[in-house]
C-alpha positions as a printed NumPy array, in Angstrom:
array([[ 12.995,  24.883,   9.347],
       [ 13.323,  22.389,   6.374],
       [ 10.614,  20.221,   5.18 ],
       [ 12.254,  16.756,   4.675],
       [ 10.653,  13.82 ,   2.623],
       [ 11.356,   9.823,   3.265],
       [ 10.359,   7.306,   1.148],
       [ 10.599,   4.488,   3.431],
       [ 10.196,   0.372,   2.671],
       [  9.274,  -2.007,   5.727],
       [  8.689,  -5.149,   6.21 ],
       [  5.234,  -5.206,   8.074],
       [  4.859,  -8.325,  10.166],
       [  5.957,  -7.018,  13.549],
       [  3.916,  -4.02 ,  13.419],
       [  0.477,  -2.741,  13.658],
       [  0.006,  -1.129,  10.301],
       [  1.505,   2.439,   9.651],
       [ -0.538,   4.922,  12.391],
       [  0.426,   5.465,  15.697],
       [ -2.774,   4.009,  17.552],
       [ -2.773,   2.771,  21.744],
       [ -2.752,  -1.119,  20.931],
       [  0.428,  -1.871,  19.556],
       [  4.032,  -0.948,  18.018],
       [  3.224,   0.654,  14.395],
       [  5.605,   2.217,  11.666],
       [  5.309,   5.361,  12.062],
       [  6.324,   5.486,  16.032],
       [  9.214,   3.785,  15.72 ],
       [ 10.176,   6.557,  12.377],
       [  9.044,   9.535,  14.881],
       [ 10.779,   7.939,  18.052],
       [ 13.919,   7.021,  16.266],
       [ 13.948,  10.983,  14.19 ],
       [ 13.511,  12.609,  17.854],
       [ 16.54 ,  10.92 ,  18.894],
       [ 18.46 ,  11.753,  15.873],
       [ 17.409,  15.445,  16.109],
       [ 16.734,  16.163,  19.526],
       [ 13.509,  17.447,  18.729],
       [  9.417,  16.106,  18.788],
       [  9.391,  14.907,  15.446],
       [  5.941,  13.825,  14.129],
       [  5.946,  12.437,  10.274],
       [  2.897,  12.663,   8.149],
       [  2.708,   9.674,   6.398],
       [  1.11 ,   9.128,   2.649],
       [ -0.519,   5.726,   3.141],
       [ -1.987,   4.44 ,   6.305],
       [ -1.184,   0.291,   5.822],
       [ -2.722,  -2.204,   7.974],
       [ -1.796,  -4.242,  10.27 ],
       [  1.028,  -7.06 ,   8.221],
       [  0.918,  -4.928,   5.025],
       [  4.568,  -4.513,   3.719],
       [  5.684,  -1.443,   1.925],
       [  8.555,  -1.057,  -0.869],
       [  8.23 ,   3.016,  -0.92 ],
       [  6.047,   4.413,   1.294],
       [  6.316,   7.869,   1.635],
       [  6.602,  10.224,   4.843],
       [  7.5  ,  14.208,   5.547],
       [  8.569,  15.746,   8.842],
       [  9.956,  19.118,   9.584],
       [ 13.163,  19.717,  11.39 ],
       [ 15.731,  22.384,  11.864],
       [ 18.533,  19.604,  11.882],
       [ 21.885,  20.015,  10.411],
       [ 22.108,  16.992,   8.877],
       [ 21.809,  17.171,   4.931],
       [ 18.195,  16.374,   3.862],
       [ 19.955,  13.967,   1.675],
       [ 21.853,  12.231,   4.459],
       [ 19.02 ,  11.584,   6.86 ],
       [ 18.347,   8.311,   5.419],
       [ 22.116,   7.141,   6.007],
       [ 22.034,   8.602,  10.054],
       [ 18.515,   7.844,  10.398],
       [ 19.266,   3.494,   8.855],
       [ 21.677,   3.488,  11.6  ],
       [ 19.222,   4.027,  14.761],
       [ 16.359,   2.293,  12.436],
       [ 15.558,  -1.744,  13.296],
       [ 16.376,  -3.921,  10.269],
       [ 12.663,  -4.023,   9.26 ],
       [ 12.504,  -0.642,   8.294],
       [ 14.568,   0.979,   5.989],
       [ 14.476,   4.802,   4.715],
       [ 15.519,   4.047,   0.961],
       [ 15.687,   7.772,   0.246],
       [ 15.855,  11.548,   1.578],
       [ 15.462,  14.828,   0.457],
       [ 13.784,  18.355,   0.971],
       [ 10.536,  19.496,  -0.646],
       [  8.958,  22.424,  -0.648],
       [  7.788,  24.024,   3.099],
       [  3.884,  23.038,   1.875],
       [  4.184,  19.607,   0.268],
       [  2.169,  16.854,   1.351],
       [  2.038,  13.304,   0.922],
       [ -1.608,  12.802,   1.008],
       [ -2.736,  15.982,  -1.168],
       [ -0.849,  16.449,  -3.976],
       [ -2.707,  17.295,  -7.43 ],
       [ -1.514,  13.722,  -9.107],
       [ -0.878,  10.895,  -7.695],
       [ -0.652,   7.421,  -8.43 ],
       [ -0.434,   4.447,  -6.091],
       [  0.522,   1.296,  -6.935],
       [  0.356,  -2.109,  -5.111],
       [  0.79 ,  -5.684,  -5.481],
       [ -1.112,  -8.813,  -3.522],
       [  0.987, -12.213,  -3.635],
       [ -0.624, -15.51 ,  -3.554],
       [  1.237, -18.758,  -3.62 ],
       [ -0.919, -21.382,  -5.476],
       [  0.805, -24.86 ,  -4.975],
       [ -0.842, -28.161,  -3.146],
       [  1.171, -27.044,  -0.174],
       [  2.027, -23.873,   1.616],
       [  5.521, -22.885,   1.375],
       [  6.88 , -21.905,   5.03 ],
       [  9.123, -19.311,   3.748],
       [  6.509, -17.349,   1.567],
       [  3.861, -16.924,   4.79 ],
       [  4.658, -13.878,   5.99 ],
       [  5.149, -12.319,   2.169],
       [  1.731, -14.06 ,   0.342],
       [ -1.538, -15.71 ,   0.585],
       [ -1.187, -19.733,   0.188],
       [ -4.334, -21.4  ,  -1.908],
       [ -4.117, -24.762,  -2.478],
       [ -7.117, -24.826,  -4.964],
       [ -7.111, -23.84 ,  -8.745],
       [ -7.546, -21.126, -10.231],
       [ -8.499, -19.916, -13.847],
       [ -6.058, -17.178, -14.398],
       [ -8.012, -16.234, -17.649],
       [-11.374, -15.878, -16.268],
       [ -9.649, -13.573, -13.34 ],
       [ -7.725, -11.5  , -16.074],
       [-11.383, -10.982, -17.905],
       [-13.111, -10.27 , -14.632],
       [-10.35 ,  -7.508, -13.933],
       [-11.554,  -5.486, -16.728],
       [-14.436,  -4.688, -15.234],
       [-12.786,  -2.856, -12.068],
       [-10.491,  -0.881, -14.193],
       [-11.594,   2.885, -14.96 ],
       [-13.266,   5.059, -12.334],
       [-16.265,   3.431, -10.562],
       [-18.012,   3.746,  -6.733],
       [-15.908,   1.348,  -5.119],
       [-18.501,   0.671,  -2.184],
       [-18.62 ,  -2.787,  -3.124],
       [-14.792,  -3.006,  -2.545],
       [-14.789,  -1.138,   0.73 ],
       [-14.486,  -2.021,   4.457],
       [-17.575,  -0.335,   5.929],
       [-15.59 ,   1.25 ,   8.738],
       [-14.178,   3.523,   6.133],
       [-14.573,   7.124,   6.994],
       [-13.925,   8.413,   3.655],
       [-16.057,  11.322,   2.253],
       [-16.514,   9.846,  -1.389],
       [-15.971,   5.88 ,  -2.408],
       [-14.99 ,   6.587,  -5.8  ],
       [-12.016,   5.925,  -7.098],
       [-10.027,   5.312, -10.564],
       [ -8.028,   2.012, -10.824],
       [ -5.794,   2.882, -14.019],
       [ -4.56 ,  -0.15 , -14.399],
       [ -5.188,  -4.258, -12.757],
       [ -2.766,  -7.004, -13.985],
       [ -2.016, -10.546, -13.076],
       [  1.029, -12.198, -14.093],
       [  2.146, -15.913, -12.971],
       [  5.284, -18.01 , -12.534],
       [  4.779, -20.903, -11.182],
       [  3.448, -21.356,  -8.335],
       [  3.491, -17.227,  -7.606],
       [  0.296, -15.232,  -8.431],
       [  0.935, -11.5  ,  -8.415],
       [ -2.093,  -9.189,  -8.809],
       [ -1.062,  -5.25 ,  -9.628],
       [ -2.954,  -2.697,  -9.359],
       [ -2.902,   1.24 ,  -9.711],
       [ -4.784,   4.035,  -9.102],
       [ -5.157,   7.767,  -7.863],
       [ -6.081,   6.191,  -4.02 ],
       [ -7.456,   2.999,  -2.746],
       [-10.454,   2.521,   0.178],
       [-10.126,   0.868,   3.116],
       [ -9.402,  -2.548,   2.434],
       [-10.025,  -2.155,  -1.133],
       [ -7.128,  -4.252,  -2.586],
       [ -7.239,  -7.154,  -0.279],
       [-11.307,  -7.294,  -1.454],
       [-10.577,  -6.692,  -4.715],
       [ -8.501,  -9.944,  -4.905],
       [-10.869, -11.812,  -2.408],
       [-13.256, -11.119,  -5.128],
       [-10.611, -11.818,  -8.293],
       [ -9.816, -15.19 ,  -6.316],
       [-13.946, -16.519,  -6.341],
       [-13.575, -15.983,  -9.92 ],
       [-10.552, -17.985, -10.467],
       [-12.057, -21.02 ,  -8.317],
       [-15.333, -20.726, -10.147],
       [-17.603, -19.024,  -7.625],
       [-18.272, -16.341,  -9.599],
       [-18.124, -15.175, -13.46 ],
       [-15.958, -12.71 , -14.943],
       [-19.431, -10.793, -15.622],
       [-20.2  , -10.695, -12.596],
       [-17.896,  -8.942, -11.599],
       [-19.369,  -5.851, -13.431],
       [-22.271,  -6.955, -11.635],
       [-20.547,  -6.58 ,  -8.398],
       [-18.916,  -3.115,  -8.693],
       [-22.46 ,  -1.786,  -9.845],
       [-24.229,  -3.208,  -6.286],
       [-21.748,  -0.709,  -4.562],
       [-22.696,  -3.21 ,  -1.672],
       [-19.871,  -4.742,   0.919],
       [-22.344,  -7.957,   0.846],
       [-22.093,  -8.471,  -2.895],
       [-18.167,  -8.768,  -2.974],
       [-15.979, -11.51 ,  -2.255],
       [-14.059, -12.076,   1.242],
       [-11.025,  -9.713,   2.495],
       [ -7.843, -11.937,   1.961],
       [ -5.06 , -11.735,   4.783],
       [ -2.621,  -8.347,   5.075],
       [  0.792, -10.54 ,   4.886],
       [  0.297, -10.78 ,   0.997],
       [  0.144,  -6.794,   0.426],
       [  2.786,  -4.663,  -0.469],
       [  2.691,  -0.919,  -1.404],
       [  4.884,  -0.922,  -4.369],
       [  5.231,   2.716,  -4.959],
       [  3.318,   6.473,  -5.409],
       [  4.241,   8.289,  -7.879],
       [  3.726,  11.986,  -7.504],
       [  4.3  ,  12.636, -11.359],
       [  6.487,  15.831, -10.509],
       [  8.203,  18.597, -12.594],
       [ 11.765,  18.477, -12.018],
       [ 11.488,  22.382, -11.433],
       [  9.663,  21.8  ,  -8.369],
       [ 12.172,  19.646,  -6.77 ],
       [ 14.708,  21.701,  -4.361],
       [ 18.351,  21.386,  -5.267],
       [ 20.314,  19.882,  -2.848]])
């Protein structure tokens, strides 16, 4: 039995987020129903992030266990094949019988929120970013993001439906670069709440228009109340850009 790791990048329009659930097609079921014909066995992947519903990913990651023949290293090549063209596994390889995705020692996430900012919405941009039509102060958003970096309760930034046992969190880093008409926010951190990006920028974005101050902000983050923060903005401008597990190369298995 061989422990087999996937990063895997999807485009996340069709689907209803990453986790199986009884209301729609999602990410993972299409990865578990499309390994179980490849292998001929029940395959169930443990994925690292959970995305909503429209999110996209770049490199999500994903382990399952198999006693397949097929090379850890070639499953992404058989597995692309049987795959729709939505989903692609971008990588394969085996890791250690114990490795998870979810509880390693050091991780960092990072992801990125897109927001077109032009008088019109571009059509082919809507499924990828947020349109606004109305300006924005990118310097007063820039100053108002250094009050969410270092570690902080997040509560403020977090969809109450969140079952999580503790609501703090470290954001290491929270950038925001433009060109053009394309806003990207980036953020990192060792793990993200429910919703906690898309109200993060929700909450960058009433800056930018005026709503709020950058001090505020601070303001905001020590409330560690849902009310006190800016609105969720729309999934379709996500993307999980990549987690970095920080590894030794000694813990790697050869291939």
């Amino acid at each position: 039995m061989k422990r087999i790791r996937l990063t895997v990048a999807y485009d996340g329009t069709a689907y209803c987020g990453w986790q199986v659930q009884p209301n729609g097609i999602t990410i993972e079921e299409v990865i578990n129903r499309k390994l179980g014909g490849l292998t001929g066995e029940d395959i169930t992947i443990i994925g690292a992030s959970r995305t909503d519903s429209g999110v996209h990913a770049l490199a999500n990651v994903a382990v399952f266990d198999s006693d397949t023949t097929i090379p850890p290293d070639r499953m992404a090549i058989a597995l692309n094949q049987k795959l729709p063209d939505d989903i692609v596994i971008i990588k394969s390889e085996e890791v250690l019988p114990d490795w998870h995705p979810r509880y390693q020692k050091n991780i960092t996430k990072t992801y990125e929120y897109h927001v077109t900012n032009a008088p019109f919405p571009n059509p082919l941009k809507r499924l990828t970013s947020f349109f606004v039509s109305y300006h924005l102060d990118i310097g007063k958003m820039r100053e108002a993001a250094g009050y969410i970096v270092g570690e902080h309760d997040f509560a403020s930034f977090c969809n109450i439906r969140t079952n999580a046992l503790t609501t703090v969190r470290r954001v290491d880093e929270l950038s925001i670069r433009q060109e053009g008409e394309d806003i990207t926010f980036r953020i990192s951190g060792n793990g993200f709440l429910y919703n906690m990006v898309r109200i993060i920028v929700g909450t960058l974005l009433r800056v930018g228009r005026g709503f709020y101050t950058p001090e505020q902000v601070k303001e905001i983050v020590e409330a560690r109340n849902r009310k006190a923060a800016g609105v969720t903005v729309p999934p379709q401008g996500l993307v999980l850009v990549e987690i970095d597990y920080h590894e030794d190369e000694t813990q790697k298995i050869e291939q």
